[in-house]
Every structure is written in structure tokens, then in C-alpha cells.
N, C-alpha and C positions, 0 to 999 in steps of 0.2 A: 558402467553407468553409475553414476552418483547417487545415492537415495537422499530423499528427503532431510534424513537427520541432519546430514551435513549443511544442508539451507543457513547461512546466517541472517537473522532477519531483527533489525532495529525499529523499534517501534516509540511514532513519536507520537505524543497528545498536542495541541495547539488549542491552548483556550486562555484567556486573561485571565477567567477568573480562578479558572484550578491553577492557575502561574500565582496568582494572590492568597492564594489557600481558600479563600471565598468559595470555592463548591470542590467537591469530590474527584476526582478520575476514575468512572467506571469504566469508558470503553479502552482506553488504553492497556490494565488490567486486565479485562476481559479479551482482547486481540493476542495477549500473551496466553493465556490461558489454551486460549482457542489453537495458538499456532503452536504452543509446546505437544498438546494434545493429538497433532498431526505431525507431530515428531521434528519440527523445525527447531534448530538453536535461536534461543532470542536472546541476543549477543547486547542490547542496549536499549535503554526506555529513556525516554526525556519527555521531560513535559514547559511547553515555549509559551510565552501569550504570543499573540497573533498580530509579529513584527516581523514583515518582510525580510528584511537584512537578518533576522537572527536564524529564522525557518533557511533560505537560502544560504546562510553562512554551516547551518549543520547538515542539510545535506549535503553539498560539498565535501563535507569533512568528513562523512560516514564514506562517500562513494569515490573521493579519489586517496583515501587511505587503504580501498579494500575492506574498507570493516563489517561491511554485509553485503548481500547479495540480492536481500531484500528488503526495503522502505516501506513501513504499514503505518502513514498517516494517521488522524483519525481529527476529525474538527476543522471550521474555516474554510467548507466548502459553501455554504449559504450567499444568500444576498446580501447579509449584516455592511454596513461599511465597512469593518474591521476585519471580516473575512480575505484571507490573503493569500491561504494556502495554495491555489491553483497559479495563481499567480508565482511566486515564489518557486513554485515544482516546475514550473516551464522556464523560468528565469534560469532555469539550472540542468535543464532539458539539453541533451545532445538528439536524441531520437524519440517521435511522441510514439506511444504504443495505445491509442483511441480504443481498439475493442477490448480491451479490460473494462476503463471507465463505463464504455457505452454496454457491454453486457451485464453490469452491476445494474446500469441505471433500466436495463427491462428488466431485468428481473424484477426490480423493485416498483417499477413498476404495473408489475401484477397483483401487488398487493397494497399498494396508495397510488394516487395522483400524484402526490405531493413530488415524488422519485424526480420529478421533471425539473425541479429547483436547486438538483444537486447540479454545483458545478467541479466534481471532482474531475480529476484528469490522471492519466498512469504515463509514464515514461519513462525513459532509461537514460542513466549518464555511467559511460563506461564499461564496466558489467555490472551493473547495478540497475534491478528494478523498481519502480517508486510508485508507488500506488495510495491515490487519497481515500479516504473511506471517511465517510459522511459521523458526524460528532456522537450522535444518539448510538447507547449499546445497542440497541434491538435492531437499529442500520445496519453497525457492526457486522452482528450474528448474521442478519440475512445475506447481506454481499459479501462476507468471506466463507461464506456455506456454499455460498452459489459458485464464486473462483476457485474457490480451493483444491481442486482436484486436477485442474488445468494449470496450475501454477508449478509445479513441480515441474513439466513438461517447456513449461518458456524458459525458466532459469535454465534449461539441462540446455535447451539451446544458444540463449544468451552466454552463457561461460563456456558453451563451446563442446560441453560435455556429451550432447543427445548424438543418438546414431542417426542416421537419413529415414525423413521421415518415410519418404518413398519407398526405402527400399523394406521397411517394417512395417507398409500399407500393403507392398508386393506377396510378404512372408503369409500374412492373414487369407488373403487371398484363393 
């Protein structure tokens, strides 16, 4: 079985104005912080404004090079006009994987109303999983506190690597 460390996981920011230098990158930072801390490699950080053709042109480039294994979004899930990233991630979509997005978005939830405005989306092209995470750090921290544990477990499937689930549901038994 694969552990965790080996996880390659590229993490992109999407926002105009951290692309202009006009405001900071916290949560992109902080998603590295976060996924080093759970022993993942984070093999690549970019930070895009929030242009269709360029979000779609790098994940492409991460997921049919092999370069990760795993895509952590962060920004351009909103209503904003300018918001594109969901778009862009299905544009690029071979397979959607819904209960990631949709389990971030009860969790969250449970702690604002607001959770119902995120239009993030999770799916995979290739063996690669792509996961949007809403722009705000403190979003960040709660939906990748909330997935994180169950992630190690889709990648080990997705690459092919997990034993049967069945028969390690049978073993417990």
C-alpha cells in the first residue's frame, strides 16, 4: 500500500488580484502547510487570475504530465462574474467525483448558511484528483480538516493502488 507521503499534490490559487500582487495568498500557503503537515508532497503552487483558458490549460498540464496526483484549488468558486474555476475543472473533467464537493459543502454547512454559495466541484482526469476549495483560509482549514482523512483512501483507489474494499470490510468483521 502506498502511504500518504508519496501523495503528489499541486496546489493552485486563482484570484486577480493575488495574480496582480494587489492582495496576499493566504490560503494557497496555508493548503501547503496544511497538506505537508499530513505528510503529502506538494510538488507545485501557482497562483492564476481567474481566466478560463489558463486554469484549464494548467490543469491539463499537471494531470496529463503525471505531475500530481492531487489538485487543491483554492478561489473562483463564488457567484462573482469572474469566478471560473468550476467551470474550467469540468471543462477538463473525464470523471465527476460529487461527494467530495458535496461533503465539504455539509460540513460547512454546519457552521454558516452561506456553505450553499459554494459552487466547488471535485473530479478526476486520468489519475488525477482535482478538488476546488472555496478562496477564504478559514474555508480552506474547515473542508480540508473535514476530507482529509478520506483522501488518502480515493487516491489509493484511483492509482490503482488500494486492496478491495470488500475484502478489508470482510477482514474487520
Amino acid at each position: 500500500m502506498i502511504m500518504p507521503e508519496s501523495w503528489r499534490t499541486a496546489v493552485i490559487t486563482l484570484s486577480d488580484k493575488g495574480y496582480a500582487g494587489l492582495r496576499m495568498d493566504e490560503s494557497g500557503p496555508l493548503i501547503k502547510e496544511i497538506m505537508e503537515g499530513a505528510g503529502y508532497d506538494v510538488v507545485s503552487t501557482d497562483l492564476l487570475p481567474d481566466e478560463q483558458g489558463m486554469i484549464e490549460n494548467r490543469l491539463k498540464e499537471i494531470c496529463d504530465r503525471e505531475e500530481a496526483d492531487l489538485i487543491l484549488t483554492t478561489g473562483g468558486t463564488g457567484f462573482s462574474e469572474r469566478d471560473c474555476t468550476p467551470e474550467a475543472t469540468l471543462a477538463v473533467a473525464q470523471k465527476n467525483a460529487p461527494g467530495i464537493a458535496e461533503a465539504m459543502r455539509y460540513a460547512s454547512l454546519q457552521i454558516t448558511p452561506r456553505a450553499m454559495l459554494s459552487r466547488g466541484v471535485s473530479v478526476i482526469r486520468g489519475r488525477t484528483l482535482i478538488i476546488n476549495l472555496p478562496g477564504s483560509p478559514k474555508a480552506v482549514k474547515e473542508n480540508l480538516e473535514y476530507i482529509l482523512n478520506s483522501l488518502s483512501h480515493g487516491l489509493e483507489i484511483l492509482t490503482g493502488t488500494a486492496g478491495e474494499c470488500a475484502e478489508e470490510d470482510m477482514k474487520k468483521s
